[in-house]
SEFIDREN-300972 format. One record per residue (C-alpha): x, y, z negated; residue in three letters. Coordinates in Angstrom, 1 decimal. Layout:
! SEFIDREN-300972
px:py:pz:residuo
X:Y:Z:ALA $
...
//
This chain:
! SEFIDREN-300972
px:py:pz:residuo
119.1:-66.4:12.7:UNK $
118.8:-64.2:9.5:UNK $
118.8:-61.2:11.8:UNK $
115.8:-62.5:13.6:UNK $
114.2:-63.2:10.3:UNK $
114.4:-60.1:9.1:UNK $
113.3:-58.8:11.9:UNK $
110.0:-60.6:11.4:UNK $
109.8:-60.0:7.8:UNK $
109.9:-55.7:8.7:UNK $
107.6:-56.2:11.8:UNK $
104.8:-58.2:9.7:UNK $
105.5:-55.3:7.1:UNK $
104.4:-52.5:9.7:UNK $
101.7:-54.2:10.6:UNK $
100.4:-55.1:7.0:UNK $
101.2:-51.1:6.9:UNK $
99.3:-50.0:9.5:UNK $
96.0:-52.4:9.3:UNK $
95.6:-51.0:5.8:UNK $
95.8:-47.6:7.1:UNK $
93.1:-48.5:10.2:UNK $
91.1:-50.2:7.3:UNK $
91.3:-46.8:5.1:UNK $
90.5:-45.4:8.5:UNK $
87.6:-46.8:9.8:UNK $
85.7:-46.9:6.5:UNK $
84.6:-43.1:6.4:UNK $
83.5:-43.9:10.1:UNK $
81.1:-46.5:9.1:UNK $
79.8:-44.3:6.5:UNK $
78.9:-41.3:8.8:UNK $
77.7:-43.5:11.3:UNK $
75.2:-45.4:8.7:UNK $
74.7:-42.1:7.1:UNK $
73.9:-40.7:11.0:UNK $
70.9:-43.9:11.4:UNK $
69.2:-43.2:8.2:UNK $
66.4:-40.4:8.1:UNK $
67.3:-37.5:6.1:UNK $
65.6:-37.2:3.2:UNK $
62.2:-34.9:3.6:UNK $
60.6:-32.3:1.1:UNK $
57.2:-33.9:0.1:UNK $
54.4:-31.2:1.4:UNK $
51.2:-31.6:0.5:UNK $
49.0:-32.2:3.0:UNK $
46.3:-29.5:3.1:UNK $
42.8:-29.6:5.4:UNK $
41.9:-26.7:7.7:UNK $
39.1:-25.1:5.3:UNK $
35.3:-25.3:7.6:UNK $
34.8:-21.7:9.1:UNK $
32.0:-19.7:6.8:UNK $
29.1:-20.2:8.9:UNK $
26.7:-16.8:8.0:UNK $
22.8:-17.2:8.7:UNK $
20.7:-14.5:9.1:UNK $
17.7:-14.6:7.7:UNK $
15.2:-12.1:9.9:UNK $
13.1:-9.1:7.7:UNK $
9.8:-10.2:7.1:UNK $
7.8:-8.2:10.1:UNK $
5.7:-5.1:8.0:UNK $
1.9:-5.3:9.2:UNK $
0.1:-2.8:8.7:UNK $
-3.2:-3.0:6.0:UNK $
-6.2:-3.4:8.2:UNK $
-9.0:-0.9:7.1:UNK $
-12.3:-1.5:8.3:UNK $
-13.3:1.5:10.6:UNK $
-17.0:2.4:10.1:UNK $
-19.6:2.6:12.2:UNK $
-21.5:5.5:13.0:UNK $
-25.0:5.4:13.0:UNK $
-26.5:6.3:16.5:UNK $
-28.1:9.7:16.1:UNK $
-31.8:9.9:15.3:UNK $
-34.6:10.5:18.1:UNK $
-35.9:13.4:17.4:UNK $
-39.4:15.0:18.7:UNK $
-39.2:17.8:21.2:UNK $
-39.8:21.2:19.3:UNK $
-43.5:21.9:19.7:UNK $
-44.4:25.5:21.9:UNK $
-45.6:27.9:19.8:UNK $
-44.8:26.0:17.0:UNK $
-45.3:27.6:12.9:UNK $
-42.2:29.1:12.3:UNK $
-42.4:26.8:8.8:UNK $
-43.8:23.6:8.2:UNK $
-44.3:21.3:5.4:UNK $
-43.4:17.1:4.7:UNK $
-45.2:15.5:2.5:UNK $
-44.5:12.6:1.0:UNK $
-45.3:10.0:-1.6:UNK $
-42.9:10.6:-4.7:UNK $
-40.5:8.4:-5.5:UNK $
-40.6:7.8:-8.8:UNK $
-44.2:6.6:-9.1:UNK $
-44.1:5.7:-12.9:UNK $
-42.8:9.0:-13.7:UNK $
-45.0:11.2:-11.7:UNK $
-48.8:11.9:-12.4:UNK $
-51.2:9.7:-10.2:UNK $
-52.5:11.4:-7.2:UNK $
-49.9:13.8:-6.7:UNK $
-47.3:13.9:-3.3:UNK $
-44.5:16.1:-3.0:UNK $
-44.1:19.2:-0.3:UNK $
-41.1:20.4:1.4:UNK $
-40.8:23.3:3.7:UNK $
-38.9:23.1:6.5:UNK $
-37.8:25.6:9.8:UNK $
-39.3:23.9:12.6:UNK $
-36.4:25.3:14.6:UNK $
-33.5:23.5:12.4:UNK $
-35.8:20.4:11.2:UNK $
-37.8:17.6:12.4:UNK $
-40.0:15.2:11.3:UNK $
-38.7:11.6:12.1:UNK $
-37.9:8.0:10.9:UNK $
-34.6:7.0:9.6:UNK $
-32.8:3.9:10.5:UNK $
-34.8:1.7:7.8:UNK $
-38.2:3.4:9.0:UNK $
-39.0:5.4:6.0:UNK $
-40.0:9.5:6.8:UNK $
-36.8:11.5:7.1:UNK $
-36.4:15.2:8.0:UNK $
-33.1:15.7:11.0:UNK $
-31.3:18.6:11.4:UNK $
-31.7:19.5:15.5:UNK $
-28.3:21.5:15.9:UNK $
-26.5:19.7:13.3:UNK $
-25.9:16.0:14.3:UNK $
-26.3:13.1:11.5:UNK $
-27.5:15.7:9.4:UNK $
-30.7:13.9:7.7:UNK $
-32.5:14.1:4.4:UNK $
-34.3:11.4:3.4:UNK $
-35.8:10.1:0.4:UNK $
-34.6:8.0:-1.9:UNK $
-34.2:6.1:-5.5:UNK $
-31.8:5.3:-8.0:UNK $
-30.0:1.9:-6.5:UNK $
-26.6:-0.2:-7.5:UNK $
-23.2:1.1:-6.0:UNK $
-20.2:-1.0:-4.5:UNK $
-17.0:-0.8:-6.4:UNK $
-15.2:1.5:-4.4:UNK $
-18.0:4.0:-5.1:UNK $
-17.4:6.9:-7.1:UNK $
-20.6:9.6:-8.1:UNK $
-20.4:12.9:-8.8:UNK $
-23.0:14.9:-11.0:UNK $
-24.1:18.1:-10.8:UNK $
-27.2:20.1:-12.0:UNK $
-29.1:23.0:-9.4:UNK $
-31.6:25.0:-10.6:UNK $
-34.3:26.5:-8.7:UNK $
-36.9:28.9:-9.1:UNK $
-39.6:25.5:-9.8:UNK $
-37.1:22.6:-9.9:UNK $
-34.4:21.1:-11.6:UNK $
-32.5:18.8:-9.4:UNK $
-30.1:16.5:-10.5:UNK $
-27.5:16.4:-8.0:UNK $
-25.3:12.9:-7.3:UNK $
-22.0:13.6:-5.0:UNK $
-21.5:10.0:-3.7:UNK $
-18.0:9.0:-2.9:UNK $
-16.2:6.3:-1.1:UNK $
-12.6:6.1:-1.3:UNK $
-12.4:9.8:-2.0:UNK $
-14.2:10.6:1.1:UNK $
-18.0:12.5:0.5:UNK $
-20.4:10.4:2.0:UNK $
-24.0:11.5:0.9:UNK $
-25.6:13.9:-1.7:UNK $
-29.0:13.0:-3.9:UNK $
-31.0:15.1:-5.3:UNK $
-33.5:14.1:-7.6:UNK $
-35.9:16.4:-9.4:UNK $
-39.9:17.3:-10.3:UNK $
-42.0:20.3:-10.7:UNK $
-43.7:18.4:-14.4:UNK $
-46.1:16.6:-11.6:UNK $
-44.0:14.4:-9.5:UNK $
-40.6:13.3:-9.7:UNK $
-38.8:11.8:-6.8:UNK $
-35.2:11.8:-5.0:UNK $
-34.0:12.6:-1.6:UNK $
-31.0:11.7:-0.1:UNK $
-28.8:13.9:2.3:UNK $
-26.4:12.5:4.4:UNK $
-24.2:13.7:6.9:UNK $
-20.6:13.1:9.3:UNK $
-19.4:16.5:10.4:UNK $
-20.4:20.4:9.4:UNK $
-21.2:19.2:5.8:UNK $
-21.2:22.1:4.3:UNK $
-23.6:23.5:6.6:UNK $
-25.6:20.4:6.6:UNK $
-25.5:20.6:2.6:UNK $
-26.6:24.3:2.7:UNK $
-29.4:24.2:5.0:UNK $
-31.0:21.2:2.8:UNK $
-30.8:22.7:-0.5:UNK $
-32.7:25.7:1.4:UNK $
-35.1:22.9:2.4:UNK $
-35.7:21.3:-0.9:UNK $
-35.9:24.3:-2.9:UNK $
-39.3:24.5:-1.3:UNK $
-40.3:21.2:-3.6:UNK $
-43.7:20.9:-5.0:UNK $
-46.7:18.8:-5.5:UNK $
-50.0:18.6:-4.3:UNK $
-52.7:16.6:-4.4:UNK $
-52.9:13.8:-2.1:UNK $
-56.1:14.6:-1.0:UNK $
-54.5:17.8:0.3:UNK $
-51.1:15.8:1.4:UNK $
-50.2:16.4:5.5:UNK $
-50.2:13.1:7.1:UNK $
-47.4:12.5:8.7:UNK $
-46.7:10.7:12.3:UNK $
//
């Protein structure tokens, strides 16, 4: 009886014993396992958004158009007469002076002309004109002191001949020569002609100072009419 209660007494021992030890045991089991379930903690990052792509527009160069200059005209060439046969070799224009309040009443101007480089004709405005016949747009015709455009430039000169003193005006448009007047008297009449030209002007120029070095008066009475 004792025996068997001792017995007991050891067994209940080794069983306290060993559930203590399980407990001890199974405790760092629990932890891993509930450490295992949770999450682990994570760095905080912050979150950053994809910057929008640089989007470059092209603007296009402004298209360079030319300035626009106004081309001229050209006058159409004058009709001129067919050269007499047998002809003077000279002839004479006269005309009624410009300049009427400075020339003495009853007076025209003279010109001498080659009948073989000049003709008697209208302009394009109808007034008397003398055209060169090898030298096209070569025409002198008479004229009077008038307003300029802007773009206009003049020139001025002086020629001397053996009975006249011309005042010579070199007109200019945008640097380019466009026509030359000469105005000028013999103490009787005063009056201007213009000369104008498009290609050969020097020789155009040449042969018409030739011409109106010729320039005197005369009485009207003895003036040649003209056609």
């Amino acid at each position: 009886m004792f025996r068997r209660i001792t017995f007991i007494l050891i067994l209940s021992l080794l069983m306290t014993s060993c559930g203590g030890a399980a407990a001890t045991v199974v405790a760092p089991a629990a932890t891993e396992a509930s450490a295992a379930t949770e999450a682990p903690a994570m760095p905080l990052v912050a979150e950053v958004s994809p910057s929008p792509e640089l989007t470059q527009t092209f603007t296009p160069a402004p298209t360079f158009t030319p300035a626009i200059t106004p081309t001229e005209t050209a006058l159409p060439p004058l009709e001129l007469p067919t050269e007499a046969v047998n002809a003077p070799k000279k002839m004479v224009w006269d005309g009624t002076p410009t300049y009427l309040g400075d020339s003495q009443p009853g007076y025209a101007f003279r010109v001498t002309y080659d009948s073989a480089l000049w003709a008697v004709t209208n302009d394009q405005f109808g007034f008397p004109a003398l055209a060169h016949r090898t030298i096209e747009s070569c025409v002198i015709s008479v004229t009077s002191g008038r307003g300029m455009p802007a773009d206009i430039t003049i020139e001025h000169d002086v020629l001397y001949t053996d009975n006249v003193t011309f005042d010579v005006g070199i007109v200019s448009e945008n640097g380019i020569k466009k026509f030359v007047t000469y105005t000028g008297g013999d103490g009787k009449i005063i009056t201007g002609f213009a000369v104008s030209f498009q290609d050969q002007m020097d020789a155009c120029l040449a042969d018409a100072v030739t011409v109106l070095s010729t320039l005197k008066s005369v009485p009207v009475s003895q003036a040649t009419p003209q056609p």
